[in-house]
Residue frames as qw, qx, qy, qz and C-alpha x, y, z in Angstrom:
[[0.203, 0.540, -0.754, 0.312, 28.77, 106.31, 97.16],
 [0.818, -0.354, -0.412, -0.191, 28.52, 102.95, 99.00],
 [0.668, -0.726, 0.164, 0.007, 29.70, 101.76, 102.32],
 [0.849, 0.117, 0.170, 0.486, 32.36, 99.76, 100.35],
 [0.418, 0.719, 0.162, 0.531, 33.29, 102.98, 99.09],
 [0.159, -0.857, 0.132, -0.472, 33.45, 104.72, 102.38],
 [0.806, -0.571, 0.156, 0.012, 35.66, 102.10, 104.00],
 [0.789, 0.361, 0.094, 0.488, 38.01, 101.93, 101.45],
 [0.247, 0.757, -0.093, 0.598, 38.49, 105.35, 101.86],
 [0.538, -0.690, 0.396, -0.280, 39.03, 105.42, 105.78],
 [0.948, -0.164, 0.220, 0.159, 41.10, 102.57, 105.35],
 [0.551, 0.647, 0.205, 0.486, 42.91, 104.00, 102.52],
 [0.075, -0.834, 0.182, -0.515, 43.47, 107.54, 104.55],
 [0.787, -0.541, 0.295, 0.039, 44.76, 105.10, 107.76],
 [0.913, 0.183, 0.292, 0.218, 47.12, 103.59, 105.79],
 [0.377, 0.715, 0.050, 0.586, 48.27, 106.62, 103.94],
 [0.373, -0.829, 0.233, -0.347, 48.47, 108.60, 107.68],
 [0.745, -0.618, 0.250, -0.013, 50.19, 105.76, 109.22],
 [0.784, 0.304, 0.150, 0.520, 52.83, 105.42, 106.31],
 [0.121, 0.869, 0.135, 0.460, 53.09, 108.83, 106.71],
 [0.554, -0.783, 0.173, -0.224, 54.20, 108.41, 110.41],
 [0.937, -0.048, 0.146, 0.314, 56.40, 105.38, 109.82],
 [0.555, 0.257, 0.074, 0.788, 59.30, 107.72, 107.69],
 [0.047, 0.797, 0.027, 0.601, 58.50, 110.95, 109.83],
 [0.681, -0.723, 0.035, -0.115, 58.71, 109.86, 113.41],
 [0.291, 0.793, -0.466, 0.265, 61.70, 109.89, 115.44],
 [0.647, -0.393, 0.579, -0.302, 61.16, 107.26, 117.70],
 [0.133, 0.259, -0.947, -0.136, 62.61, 103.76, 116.12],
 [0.169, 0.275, 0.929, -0.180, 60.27, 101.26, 118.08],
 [0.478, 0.492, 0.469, -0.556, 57.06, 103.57, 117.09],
 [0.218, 0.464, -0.590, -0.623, 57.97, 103.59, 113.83],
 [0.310, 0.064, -0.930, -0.187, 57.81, 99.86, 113.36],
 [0.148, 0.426, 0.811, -0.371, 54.07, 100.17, 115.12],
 [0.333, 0.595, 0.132, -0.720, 53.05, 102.28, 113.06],
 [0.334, 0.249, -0.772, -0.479, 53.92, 99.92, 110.23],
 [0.058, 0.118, 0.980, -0.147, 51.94, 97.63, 111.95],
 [0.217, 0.619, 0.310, -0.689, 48.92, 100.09, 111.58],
 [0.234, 0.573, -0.303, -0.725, 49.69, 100.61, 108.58],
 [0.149, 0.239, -0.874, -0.397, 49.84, 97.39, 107.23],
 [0.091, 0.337, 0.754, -0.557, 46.88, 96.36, 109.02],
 [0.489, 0.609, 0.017, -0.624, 44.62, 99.27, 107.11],
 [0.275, 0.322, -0.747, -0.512, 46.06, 97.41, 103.74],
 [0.063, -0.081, -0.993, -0.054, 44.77, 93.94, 105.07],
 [0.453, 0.663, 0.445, -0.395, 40.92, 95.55, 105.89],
 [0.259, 0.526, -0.315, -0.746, 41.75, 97.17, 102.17],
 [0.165, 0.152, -0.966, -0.130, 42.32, 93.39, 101.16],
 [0.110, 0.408, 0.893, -0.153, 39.13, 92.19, 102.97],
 [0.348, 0.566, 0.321, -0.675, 36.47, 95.01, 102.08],
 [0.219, 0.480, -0.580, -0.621, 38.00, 93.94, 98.43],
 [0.927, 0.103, -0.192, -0.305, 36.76, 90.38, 98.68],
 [0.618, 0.519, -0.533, 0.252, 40.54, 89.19, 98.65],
 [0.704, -0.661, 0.094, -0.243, 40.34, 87.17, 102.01],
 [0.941, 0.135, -0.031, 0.307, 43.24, 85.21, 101.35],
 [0.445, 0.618, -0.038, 0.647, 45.42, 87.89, 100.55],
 [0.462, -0.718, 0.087, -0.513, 44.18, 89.74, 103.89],
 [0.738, -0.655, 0.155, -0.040, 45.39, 87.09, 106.09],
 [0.820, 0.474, 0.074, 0.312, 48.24, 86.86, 104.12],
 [0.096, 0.711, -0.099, 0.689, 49.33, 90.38, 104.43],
 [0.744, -0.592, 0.120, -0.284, 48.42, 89.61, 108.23],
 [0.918, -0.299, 0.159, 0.208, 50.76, 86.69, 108.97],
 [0.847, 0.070, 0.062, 0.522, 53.14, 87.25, 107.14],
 [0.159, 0.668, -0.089, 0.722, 54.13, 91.33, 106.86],
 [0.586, -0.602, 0.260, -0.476, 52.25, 92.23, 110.79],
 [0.967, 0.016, -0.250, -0.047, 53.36, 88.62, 111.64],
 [0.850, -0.058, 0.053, 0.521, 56.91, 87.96, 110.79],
 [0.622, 0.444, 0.021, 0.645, 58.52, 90.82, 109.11],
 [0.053, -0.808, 0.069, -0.582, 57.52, 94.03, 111.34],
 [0.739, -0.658, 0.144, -0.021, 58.50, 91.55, 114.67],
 [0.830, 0.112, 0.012, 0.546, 61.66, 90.32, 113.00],
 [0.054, 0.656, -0.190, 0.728, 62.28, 94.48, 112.93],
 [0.518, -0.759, 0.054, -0.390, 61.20, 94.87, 116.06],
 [0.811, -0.501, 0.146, 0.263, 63.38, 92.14, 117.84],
 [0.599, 0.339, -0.050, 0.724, 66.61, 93.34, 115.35],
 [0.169, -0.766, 0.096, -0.613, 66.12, 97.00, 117.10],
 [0.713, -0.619, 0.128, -0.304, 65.35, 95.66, 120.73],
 [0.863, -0.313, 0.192, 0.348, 68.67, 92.53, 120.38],
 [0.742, 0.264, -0.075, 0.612, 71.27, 95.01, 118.89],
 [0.442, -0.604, -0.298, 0.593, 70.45, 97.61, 121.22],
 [0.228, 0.518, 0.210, 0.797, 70.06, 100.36, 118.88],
 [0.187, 0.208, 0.446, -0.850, 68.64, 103.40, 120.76],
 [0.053, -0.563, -0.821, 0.081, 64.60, 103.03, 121.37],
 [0.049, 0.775, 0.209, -0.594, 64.12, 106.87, 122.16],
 [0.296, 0.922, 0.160, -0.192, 64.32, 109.93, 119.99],
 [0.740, -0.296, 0.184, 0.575, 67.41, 109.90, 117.78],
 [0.003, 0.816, -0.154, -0.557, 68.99, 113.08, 116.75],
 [0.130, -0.404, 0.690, 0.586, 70.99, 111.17, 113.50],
 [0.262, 0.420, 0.869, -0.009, 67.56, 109.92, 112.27],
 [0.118, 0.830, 0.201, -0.506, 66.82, 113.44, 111.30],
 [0.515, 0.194, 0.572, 0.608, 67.55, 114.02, 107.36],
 [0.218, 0.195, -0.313, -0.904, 66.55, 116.51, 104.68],
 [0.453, 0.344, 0.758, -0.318, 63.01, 115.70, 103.67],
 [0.291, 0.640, -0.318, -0.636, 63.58, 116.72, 100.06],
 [0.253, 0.363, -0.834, -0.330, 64.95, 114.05, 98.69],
 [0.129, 0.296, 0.927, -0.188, 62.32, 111.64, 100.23],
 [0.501, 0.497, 0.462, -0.537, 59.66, 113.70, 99.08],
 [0.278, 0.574, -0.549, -0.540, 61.20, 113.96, 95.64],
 [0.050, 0.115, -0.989, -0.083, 62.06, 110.11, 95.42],
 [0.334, 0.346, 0.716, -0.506, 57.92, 109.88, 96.89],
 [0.597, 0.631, -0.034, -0.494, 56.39, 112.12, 93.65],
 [0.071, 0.433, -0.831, -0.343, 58.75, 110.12, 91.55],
 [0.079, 0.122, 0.973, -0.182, 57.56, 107.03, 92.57],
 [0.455, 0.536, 0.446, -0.555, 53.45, 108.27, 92.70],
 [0.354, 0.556, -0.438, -0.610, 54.24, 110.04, 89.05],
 [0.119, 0.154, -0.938, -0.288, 55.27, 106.21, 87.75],
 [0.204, 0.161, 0.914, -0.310, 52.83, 104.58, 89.58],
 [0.338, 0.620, 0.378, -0.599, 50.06, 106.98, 88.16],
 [0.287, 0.478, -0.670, -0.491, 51.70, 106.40, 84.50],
 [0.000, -0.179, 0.974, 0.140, 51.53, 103.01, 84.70],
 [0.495, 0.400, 0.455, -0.623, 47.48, 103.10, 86.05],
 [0.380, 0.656, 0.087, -0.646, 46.63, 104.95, 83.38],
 [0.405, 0.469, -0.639, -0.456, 48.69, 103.29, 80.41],
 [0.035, 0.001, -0.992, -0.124, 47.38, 99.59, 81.67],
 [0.212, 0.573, 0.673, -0.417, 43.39, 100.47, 82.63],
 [0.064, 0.198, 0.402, 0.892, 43.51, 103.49, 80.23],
 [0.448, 0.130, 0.249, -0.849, 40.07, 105.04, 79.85],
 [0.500, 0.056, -0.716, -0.484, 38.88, 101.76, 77.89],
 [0.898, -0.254, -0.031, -0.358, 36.21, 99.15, 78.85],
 [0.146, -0.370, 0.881, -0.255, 38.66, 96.26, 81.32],
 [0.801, 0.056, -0.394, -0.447, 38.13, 93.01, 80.28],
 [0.691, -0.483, 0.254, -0.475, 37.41, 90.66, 83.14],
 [0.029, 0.574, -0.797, 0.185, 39.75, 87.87, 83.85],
 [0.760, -0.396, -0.250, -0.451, 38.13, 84.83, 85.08],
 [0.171, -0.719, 0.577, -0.349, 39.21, 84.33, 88.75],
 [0.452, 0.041, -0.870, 0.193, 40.79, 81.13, 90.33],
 [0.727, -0.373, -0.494, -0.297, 39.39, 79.46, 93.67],
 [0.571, -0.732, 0.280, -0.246, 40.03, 79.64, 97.07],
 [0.971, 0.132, 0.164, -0.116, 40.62, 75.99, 96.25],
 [0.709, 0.604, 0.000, 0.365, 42.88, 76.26, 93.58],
 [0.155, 0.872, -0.333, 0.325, 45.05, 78.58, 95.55],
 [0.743, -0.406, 0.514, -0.136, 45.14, 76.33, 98.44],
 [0.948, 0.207, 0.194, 0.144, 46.02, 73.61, 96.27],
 [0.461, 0.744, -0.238, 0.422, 48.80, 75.69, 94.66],
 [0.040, -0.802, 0.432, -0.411, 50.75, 76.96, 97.83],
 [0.600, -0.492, 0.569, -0.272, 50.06, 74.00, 100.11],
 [0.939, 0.132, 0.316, -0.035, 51.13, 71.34, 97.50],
 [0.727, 0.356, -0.103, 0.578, 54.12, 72.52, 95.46],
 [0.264, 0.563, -0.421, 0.661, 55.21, 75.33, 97.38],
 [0.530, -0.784, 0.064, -0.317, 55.02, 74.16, 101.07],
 [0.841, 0.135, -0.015, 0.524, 58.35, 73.05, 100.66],
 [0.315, 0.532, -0.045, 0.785, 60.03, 76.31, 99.81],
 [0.278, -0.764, -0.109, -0.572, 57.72, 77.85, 102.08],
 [0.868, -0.421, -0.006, 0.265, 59.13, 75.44, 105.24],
 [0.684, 0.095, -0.127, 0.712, 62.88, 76.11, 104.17],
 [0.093, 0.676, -0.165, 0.713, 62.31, 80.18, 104.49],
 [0.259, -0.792, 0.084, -0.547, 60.93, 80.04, 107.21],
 [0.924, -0.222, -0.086, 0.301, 63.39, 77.69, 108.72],
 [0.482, 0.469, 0.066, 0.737, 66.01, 80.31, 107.38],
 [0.158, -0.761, -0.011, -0.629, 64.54, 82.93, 108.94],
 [0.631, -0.711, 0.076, -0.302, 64.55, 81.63, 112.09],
 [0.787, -0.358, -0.025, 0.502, 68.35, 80.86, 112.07],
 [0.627, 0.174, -0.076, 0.756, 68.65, 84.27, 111.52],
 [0.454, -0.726, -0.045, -0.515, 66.96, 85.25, 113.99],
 [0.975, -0.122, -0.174, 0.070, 69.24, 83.23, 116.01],
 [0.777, 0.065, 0.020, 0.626, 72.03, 84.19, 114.84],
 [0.007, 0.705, 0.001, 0.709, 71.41, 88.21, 115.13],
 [0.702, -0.675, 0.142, -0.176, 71.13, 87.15, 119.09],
 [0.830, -0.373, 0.050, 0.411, 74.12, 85.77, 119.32],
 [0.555, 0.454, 0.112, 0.688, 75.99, 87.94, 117.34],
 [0.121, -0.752, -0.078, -0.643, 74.52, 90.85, 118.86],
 [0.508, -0.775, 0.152, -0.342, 75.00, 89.75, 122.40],
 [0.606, 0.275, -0.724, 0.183, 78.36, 88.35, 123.33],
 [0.327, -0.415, 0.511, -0.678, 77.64, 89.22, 127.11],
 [0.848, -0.210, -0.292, -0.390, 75.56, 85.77, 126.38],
 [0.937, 0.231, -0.249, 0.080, 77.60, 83.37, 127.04],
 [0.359, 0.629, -0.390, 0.569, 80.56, 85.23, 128.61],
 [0.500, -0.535, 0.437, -0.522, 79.50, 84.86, 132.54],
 [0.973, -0.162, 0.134, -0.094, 79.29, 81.20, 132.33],
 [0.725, 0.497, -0.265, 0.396, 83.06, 80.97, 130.33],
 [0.194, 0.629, -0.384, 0.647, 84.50, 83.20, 132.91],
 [0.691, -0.421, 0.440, -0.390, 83.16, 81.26, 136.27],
 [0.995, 0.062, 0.010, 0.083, 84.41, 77.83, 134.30],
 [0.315, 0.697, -0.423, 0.486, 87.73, 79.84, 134.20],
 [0.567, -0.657, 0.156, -0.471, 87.56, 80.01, 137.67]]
């Protein structure tokens, strides 16, 4: 067993522990740090793979944007932050829906790798990828995240009429 081998796996068992925390805790905000953990272990999975791209990828954009875009939707609609009693479910049907899910996942392995020799792809370039994302799609890629951030916008105003409401009511005045 190499080192590669033994970081995967401690990366691999972080990941798996801190997914593990993310749909068991009862605390809202830790939750959505513990995705941050979690995703995190994926992006070292991504770099100990070779797959640096992908790694800061998984970085900027999941840990980035998507687990703070949670984090400020919790924190501007005032949900409760603490321990919440209606967050508490049966843990059947999530573990069910969990083997489900593994079962496929472990079908699917097995019927595309099988037990045959895997014939080797031949991989694109750093290059090439750059070229690809920052030349036809940094377009698209501007508009989301133009998108996103009027609706991030708009979840603050929506969520907080109290903005706006002290200045309306001294121009009353």
């Amino acid at each position: 067993m190499s080192g590669a081998d033994v970081l995967l796996l401690a990366l691999g068992a972080v990941a798996v522990g801190a997914g593990a925390l993310v749909v068991t805790t009862r605390h809202l905000v830790r939750a959505g740090l513990h995705l941050v953990v979690c995703l995190g272990a994926i992006a070292g999975l991504y770099l100990v793979l070779g797959a640096e791209l992908v790694a800061w990828v998984q970085v900027l954009i999941y840990v980035g944007a998507v687990v703070i875009l949670l984090l400020f939707a919790v924190m501007l609609t005032r949900a409760p932050i603490g321990p919440a009693d209606d967050l508490d479910r049966a843990a059947w049907p999530a573990a069910l829906v969990g083997a489900g899910s593994g079962l496929g996942l472990a079908a699917l392995f097995v019927s595309a790798y099988g037990w045959r020799a895997v014939e080797v792809a031949e991989p694109g370039t750093a290059g090439l990828m750059g070229d690809r994302i920052f030349g036809s799609w940094v377009l698209p890629f501007e508009v989301v995240s133009v998108l996103l951030l009027a609706a991030l916008i708009g979840a603050i105003v929506v969520s907080r009429p109290d903005i706006g409401a002290k200045d309306a009511k001294e121009r009353a005045r």
